[in-house]
C-alpha positions as CSV (number, residue, x, y, z in Angstrom):
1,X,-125.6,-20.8,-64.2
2,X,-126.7,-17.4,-64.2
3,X,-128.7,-15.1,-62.3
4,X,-130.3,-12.9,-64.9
5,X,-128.6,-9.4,-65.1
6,X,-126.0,-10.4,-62.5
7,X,-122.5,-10.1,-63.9
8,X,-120.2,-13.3,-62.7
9,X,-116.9,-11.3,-61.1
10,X,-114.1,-14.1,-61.5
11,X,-112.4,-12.6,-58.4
12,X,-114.9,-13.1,-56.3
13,X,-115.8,-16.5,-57.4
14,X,-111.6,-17.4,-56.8
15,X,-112.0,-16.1,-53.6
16,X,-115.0,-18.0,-52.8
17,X,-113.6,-21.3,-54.1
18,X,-110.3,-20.9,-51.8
19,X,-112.6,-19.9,-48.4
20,X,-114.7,-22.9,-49.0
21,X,-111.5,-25.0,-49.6
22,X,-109.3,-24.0,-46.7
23,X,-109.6,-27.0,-44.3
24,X,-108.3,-28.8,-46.8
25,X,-104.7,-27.3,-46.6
26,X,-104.9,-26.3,-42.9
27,X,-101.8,-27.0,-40.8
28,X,-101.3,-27.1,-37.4
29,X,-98.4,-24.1,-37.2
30,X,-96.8,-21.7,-34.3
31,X,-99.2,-19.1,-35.7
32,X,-102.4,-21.2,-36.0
33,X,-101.7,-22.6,-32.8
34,X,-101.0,-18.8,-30.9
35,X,-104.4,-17.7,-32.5
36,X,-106.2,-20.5,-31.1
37,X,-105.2,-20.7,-27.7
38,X,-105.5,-16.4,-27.6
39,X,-109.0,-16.5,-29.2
40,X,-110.4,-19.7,-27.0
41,X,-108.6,-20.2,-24.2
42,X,-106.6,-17.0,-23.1
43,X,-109.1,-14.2,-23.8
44,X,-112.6,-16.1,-22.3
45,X,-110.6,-17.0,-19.4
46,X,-109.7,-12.8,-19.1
47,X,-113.5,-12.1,-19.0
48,X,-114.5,-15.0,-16.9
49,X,-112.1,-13.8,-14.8
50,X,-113.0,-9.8,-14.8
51,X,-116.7,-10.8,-14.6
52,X,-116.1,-13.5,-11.5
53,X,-114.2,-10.6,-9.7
54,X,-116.6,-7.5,-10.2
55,X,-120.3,-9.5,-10.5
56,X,-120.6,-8.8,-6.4
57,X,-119.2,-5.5,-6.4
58,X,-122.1,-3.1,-7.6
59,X,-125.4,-3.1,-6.3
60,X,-127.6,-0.8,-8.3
61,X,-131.2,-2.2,-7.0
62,X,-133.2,0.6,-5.1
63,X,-130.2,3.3,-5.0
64,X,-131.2,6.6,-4.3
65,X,-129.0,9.8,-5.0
66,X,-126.5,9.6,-2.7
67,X,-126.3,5.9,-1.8
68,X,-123.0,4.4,-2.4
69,X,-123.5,1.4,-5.1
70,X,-120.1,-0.3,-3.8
71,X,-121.6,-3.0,-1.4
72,X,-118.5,-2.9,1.0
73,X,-119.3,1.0,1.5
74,X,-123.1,0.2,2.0
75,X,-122.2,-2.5,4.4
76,X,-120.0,-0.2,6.4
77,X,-122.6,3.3,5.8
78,X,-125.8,1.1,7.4
């Protein structure tokens, strides 16, 4: 099966074959396990967590030079 001028690389194809093929030999290890729990548990739960705490913190709507954009020092300032 060729694809006119294209040159088959049997590296690449090897490489190919084994991504295609790797649930086939995946195991449930310490490592697998550490990279899933970091990947999609530990670090959305970090960003959830920074963008729960500092969504209400900023106000940037209708600022003029000057204004604070910290809400708790506009609060206090009006």
């Amino acid at each position: 099966m060729g694809h006119g001028p294209v040159k088959i690389d049997p590296a690449i194809e090897r490489f190919s074959r084994m991504r295609e093929d790797a649930y086939i030999g995946f195991r449930w290890t310490r490592r697998t396990t550490r990279t899933f729990a970091l990947g999609f548990i530990v670090a959305p739960a970090i960003i959830y967590y920074l963008a729960d705490t500092y969504t209400h913190k900023w106000d940037f709507r209708g600022k003029l030079k000057g204004q604070p954009l910290d809400i708790k020092e506009a609060a206090a300032s009006s």
